[in-house]
C-alpha positions in Angstrom: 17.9 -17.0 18.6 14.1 -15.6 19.3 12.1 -14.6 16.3 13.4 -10.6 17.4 17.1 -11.8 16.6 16.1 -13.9 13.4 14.1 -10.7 12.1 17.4 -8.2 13.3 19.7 -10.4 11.7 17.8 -10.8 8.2 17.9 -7.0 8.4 21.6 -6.4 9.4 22.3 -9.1 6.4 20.5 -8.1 3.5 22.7 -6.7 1.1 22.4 -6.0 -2.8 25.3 -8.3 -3.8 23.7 -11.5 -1.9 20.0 -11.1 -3.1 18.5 -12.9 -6.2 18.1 -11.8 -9.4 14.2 -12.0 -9.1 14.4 -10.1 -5.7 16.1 -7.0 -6.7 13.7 -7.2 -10.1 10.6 -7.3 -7.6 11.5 -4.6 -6.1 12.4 -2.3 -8.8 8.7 -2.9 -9.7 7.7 -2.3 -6.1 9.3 1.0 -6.1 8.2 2.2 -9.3 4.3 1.3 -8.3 4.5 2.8 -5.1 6.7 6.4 -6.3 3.4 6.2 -9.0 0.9 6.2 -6.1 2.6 9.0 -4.2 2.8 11.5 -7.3 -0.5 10.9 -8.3 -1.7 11.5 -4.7 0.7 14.4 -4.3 -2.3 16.1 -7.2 -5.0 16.2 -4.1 -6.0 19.6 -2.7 -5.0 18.7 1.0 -1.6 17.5 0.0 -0.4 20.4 -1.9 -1.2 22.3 1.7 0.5 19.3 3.4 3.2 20.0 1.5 3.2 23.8 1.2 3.3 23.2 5.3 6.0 20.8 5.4 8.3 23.2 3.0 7.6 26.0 5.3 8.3 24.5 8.2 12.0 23.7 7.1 14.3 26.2 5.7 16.6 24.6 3.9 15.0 21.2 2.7 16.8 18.1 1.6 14.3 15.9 0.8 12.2 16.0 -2.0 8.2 16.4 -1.9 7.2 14.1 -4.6 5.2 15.7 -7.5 5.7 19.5 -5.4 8.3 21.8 -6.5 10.2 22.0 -3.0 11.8 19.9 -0.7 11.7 19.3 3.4 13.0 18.0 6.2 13.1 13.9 5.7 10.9 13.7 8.5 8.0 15.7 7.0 9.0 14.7 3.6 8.9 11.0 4.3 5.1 11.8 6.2 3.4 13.9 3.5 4.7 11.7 1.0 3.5 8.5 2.7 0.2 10.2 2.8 0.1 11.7 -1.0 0.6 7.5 -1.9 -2.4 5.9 -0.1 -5.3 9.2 -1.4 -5.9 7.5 -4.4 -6.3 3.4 -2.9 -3.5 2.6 -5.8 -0.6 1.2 -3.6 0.6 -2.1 -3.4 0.1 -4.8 -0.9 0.7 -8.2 0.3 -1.6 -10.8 1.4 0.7 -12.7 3.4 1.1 -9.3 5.9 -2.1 -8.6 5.6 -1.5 -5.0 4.6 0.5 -2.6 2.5 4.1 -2.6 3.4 5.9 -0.8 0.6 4.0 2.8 1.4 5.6 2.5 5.0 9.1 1.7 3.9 9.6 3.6 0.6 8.8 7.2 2.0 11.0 6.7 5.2 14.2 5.5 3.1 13.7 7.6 0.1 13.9 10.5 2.3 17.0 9.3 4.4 19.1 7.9 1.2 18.1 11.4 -0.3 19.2 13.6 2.5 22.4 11.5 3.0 23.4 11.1 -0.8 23.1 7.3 -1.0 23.2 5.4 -4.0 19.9 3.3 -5.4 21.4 0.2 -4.5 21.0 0.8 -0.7 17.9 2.1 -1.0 17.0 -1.1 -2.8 18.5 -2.9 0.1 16.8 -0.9 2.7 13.4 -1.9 0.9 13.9 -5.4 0.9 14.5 -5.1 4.6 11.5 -2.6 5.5 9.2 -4.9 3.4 10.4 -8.2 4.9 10.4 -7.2 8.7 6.5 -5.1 8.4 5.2 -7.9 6.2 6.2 -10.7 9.0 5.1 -8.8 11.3 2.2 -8.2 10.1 1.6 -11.4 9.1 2.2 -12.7 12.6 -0.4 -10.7 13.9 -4.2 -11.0 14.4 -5.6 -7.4 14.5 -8.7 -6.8 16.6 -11.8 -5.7 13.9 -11.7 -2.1 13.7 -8.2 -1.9 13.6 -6.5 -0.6 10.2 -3.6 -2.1 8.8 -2.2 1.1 7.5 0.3 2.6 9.8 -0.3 -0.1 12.9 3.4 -2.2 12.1 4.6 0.1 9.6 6.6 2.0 12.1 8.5 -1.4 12.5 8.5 -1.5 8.8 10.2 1.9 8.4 12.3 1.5 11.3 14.2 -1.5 9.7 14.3 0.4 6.5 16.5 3.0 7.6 18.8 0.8 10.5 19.4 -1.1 7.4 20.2 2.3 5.3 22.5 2.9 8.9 24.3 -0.2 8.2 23.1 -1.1 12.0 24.8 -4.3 13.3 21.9 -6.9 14.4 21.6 -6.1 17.9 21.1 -2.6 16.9 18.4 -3.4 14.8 16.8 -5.5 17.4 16.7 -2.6 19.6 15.3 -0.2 16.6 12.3 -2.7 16.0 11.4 -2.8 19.6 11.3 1.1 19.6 9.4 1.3 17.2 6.8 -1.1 18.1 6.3 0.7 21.4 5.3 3.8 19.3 3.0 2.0 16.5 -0.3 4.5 15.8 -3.6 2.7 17.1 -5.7 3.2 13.7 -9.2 2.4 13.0 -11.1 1.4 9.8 -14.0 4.1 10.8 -12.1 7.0 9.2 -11.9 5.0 5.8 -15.1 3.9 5.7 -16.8 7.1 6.5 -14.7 9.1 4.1 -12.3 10.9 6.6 -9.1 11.9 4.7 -7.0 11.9 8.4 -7.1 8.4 7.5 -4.4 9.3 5.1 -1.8 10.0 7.3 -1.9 6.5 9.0 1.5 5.2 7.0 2.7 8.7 7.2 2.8 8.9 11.0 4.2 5.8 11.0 6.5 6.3 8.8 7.8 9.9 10.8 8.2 6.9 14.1 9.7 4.6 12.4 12.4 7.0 11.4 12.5 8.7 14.9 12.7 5.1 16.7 16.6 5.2 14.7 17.2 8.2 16.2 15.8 7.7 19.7 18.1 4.3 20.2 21.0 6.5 18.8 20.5 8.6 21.4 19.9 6.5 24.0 16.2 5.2 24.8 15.4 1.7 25.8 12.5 -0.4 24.7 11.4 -3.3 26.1 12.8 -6.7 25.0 10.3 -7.8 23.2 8.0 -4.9 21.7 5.9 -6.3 19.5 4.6 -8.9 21.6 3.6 -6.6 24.2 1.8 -3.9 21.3 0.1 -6.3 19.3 -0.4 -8.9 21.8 -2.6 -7.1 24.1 -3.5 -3.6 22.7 -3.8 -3.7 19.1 -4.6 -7.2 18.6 -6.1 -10.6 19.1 -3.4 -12.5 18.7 0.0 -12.6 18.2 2.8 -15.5 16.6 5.5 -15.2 17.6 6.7 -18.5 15.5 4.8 -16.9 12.6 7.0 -14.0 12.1 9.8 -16.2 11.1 7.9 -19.0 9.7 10.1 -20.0 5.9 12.6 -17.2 6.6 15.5 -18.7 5.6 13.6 -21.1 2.6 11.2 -18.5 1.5 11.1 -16.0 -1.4 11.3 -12.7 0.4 8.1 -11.5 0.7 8.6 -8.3 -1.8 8.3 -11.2 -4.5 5.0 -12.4 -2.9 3.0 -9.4 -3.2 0.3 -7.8 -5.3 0.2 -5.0 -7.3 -3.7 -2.8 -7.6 -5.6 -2.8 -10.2 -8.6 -1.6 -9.8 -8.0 2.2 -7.4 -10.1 1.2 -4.4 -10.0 -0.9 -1.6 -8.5 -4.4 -1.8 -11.6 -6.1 -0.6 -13.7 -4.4 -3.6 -11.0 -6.0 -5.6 -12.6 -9.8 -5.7 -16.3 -8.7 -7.0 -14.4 -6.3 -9.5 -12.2 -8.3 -10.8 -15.5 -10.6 -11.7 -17.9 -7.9 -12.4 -14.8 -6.6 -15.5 -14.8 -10.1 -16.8 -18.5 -10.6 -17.2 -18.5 -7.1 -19.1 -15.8 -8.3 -20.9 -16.9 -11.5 -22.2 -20.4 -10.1 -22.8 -19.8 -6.5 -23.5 -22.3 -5.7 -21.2 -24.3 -2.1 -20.9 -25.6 -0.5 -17.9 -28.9 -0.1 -19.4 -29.0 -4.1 -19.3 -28.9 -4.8 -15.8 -31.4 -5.0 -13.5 -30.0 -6.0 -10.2 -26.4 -7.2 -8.7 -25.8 -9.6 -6.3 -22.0 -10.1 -4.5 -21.2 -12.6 -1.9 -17.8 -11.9 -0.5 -15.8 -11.7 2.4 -17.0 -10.8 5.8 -15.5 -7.7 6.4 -17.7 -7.0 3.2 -20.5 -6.0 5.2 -18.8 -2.4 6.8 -18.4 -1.9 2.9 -22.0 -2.3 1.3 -22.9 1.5 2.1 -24.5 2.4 -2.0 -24.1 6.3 -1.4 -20.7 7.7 0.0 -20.4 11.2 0.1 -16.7 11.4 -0.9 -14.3 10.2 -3.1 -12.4 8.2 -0.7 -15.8 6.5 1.1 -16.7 5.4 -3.0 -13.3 3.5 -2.8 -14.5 2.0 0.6 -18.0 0.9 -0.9 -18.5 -2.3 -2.4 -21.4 -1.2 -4.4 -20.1 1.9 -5.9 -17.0 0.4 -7.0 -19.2 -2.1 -8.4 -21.6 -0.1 -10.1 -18.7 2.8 -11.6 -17.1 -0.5 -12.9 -20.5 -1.2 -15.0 -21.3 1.6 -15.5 -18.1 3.6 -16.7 -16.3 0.7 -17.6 -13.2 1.6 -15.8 -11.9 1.0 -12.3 -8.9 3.9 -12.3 -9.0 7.0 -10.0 -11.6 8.6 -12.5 -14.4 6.0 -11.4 -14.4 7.3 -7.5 -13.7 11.2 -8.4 -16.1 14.0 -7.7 -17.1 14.0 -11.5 -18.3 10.3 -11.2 -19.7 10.3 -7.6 -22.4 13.1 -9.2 -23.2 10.4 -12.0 -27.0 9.7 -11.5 -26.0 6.4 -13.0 -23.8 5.0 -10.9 -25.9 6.7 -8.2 -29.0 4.6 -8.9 -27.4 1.3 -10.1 -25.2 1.2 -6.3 -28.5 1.1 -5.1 -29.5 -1.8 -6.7 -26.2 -3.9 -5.7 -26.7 -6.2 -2.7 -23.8 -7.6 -0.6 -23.9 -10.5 1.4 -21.0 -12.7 3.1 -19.3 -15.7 3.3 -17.5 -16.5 6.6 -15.6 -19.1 4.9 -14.1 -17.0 2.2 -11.3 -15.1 3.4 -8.9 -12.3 1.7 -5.7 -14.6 2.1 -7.5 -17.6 0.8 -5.6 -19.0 -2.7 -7.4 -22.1 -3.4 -11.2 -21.2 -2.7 -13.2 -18.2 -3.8 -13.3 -14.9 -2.1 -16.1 -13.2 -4.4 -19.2 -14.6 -6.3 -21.1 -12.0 -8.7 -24.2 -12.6 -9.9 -25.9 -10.2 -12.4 -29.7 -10.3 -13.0 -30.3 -8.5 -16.3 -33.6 -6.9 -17.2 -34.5 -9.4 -20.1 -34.5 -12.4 -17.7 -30.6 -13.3 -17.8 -28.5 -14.1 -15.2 -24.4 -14.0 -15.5 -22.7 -15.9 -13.0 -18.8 -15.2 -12.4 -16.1 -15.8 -9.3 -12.8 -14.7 -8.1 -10.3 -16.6 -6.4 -7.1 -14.9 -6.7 -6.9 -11.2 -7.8 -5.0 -10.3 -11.1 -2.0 -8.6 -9.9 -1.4 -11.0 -7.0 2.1 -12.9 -7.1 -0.5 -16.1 -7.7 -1.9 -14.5 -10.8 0.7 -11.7 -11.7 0.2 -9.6 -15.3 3.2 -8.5 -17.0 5.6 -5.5 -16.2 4.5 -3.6 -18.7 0.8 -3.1 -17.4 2.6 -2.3 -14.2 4.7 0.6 -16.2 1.5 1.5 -18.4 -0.4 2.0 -14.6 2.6 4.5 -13.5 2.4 6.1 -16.3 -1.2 6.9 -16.3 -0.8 8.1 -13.1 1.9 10.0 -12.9 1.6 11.9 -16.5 -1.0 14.0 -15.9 1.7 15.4 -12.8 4.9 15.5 -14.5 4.1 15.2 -18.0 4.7 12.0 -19.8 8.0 12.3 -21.2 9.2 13.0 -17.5 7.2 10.0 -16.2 8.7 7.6 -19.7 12.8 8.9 -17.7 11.8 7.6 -14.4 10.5 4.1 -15.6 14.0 4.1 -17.3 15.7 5.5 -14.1 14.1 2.6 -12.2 15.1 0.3 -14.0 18.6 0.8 -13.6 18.6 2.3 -10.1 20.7 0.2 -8.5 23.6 1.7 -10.9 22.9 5.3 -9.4 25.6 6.3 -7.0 23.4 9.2 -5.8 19.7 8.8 -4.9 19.4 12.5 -5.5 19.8 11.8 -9.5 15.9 9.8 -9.3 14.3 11.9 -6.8 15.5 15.5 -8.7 12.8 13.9 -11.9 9.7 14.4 -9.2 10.0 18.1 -9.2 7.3 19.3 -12.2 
């Protein structure tokens, strides 16, 4: 068997009754964070209209849009929800794929175990699949610099979501992945980085493929034999490992247990100088007023991220410097740090300016035994405070508990649907893999 058939055969075989204990408890969690990013993403101004589109375009919707009060066709459900959950930077990830695979596999299979009636135990199946299949892939490939991880193997991801959801035997699957390989979205980091919200729908277009490519082999396309190869192996990427994708498969944890959960609502590479930059004003209670200059050494990719002045909320959560100075400043690292309120905060303003980036080339964001941030702070009475990250809180490697993972949900999805509301889905997912309808969770995201 090639990787293809090894990845198509984990798929076809991943069922609830056969998964550990700890699998089926990471992803509960896994769902809950990610159904927390999308409603409190649903809240921005493009994607009510996103989703006052998507209801219009459908008469008779059967899928819900998450934090709206209508519903749409899956398709267009499963795309304006994928893009409500990455506006605020808040979804999960995982370093080993080297991207975020549970926004392009939740939206998809929600919206197809919704519009079909299936219980929560095959959705949790379906996610456990999605996740494992995007993250590998992922994971086996080496993207070329400007390309984004967001949407680029999430059709894949998405596409083995729902072929599991299908029950699809193995060689059905195998065809479904290469499908949807052939139609992966050629993203760039530009968009981010300059503030450009179209960046947004990168997991949503990907997820709308991934749930076409099902439909397209059902009908009767043909991909090539081996997709992913031919996509990310001489388009999209430098490099791609075949062996890699598969590496540990069968002796591994699935990957869903392996991930990491945000803490801090911004990019994952601001994540490393935060997560030093909150300790040092932890341990030393430290003011604004006190601090003279910053210094951060980081990872390379750092340097497209040192820009002190964005000019939108989603460029602050792209910028090294603001995060780092909203963190100091305001002493919090939620969505209310990067929000129009706090980018017109002469503070924050004139401290980003004094924060100065620089790189390592040896640290990297996968790296687990050396460290991927160092902060220095120079304070105005001749002080220096010296801290460094390694591994991020909220990583597998450095987990917190389940309750700061249920206290982030509910911070962000209270102001939305009010926090008893929020307090019955934490319950609800909890126990979702007792639901014999879907429809019974996704009913609670209509305010």
């Amino acid at each position: 068997m090639d990787y293809l058939d090894r990845l198509a055969a984990l798929v076809a075989a991943t069922r609830l009754d056969t998964l550990p204990a700890p699998t089926v408890a990471a992803a509960k969690l896994v769902l809950l964070d990610t159904l927390g990013a999308i409603v409190a993403g649903s809240a921005e101004p493009e994607n009510i209209e996103l989703a006052r589109l998507a209801a219009a375009r459908t008469a008779q919707g059967t899928a819900t849009l998450i934090g709206q009060r209508a519903k749409a066709d899956p398709f267009w459900a499963a795309l304006t929800n994928a893009a409500a959950g990455v506006a605020l930077e808040v979804d999960e990830g995982n370093r080993l794929g080297g991207g975020h695979p549970a926004i392009h596999v939740v939206p998809g299979a929600l919206a197809v175990a919704e519009d079909r009636g299936l219980g929560g135990g095959r959705l949790l199946e379906s996610l456990v699949a999605g996740y494992e299949v995007g993250s590998r892939i992922g994971g086996a490939t080496t993207v070329r610099a400007n390309v984004h991880s967001h949407g680029t193997w999430g059709t894949i991801s998405t596409a083995a979501a729902v072929a599991r959801l299908d029950e699809a035997p193995a060689q059905r699957v195998r065809a479904i992945i290469n499908l949807a390989a052939s139609m992966s979205p050629a993203n760039t980091w530009t968009p981010a980085l300059e503030g450009a919200t179209i960046r947004n729908l990168y997991p949503g277009r990907s997820a709308f493929q991934g749930m076409l490519a099902v439909d397209l082999q059902r009908c009767g396309f043909t991909g090539l034999d081996d997709a992913p190869s031919d996509v990310y192996g001489t388009l999209l990427a430098d490099a791609f490992d075949e062996s890699a994708a598969v590496a540990g498969a069968e002796r591994e944890r699935y990957r869903i247990e392996q991930n990491y959960f945000k803490l801090h609502a911004c990019c994952r590479f601001n994540h490393f100088a935060l997560d030093a930059v909150m300790e040092l004003r932890r341990v030393h209670r430290l003011e604004a007023s006190a601090v003279g200059k910053v210094e951060v050494v980081t990872i390379p990719f750092a340097v497209r991220m040192s820009e002190p002045a964005p000019t939108s909320s989603l460029a602050a959560r792209f910028s090294i410097p603001w995060a780092v100075a909203a963190s100091i400043v305001l002493g919090r690292t939620d969505p209310s740090a990067f929000d129009e309120t706090a980018l017109s905060d002469p503070r924050v303003r004139d401290l980003a300016r004094r924060v100065v980036i620089s790189t390592d080339p040896a640290m990297s964001p996968r790296s687990v035994d050396a460290p991927t941030a160092r902060v220095r702070i120079m304070l105005r009475d001749g002080r220096t405070l010296e801290e460094s990250t390694t591994v991020v809180r909220g990583d597998a490697l450095s987990p917190v508990p389940r309750e700061e993972i249920t206290a982030k949900f509910l911070a962000l999805t209270s102001p939305v649907l009010g926090d008893a509301q929020a307090r019955k889905i934490v319950d609800a997912v909890a126990e979702i893999d007792t639901l014999e309808d879907i429809r019974a969770l996704t009913e609670m995201f209509l305010p």
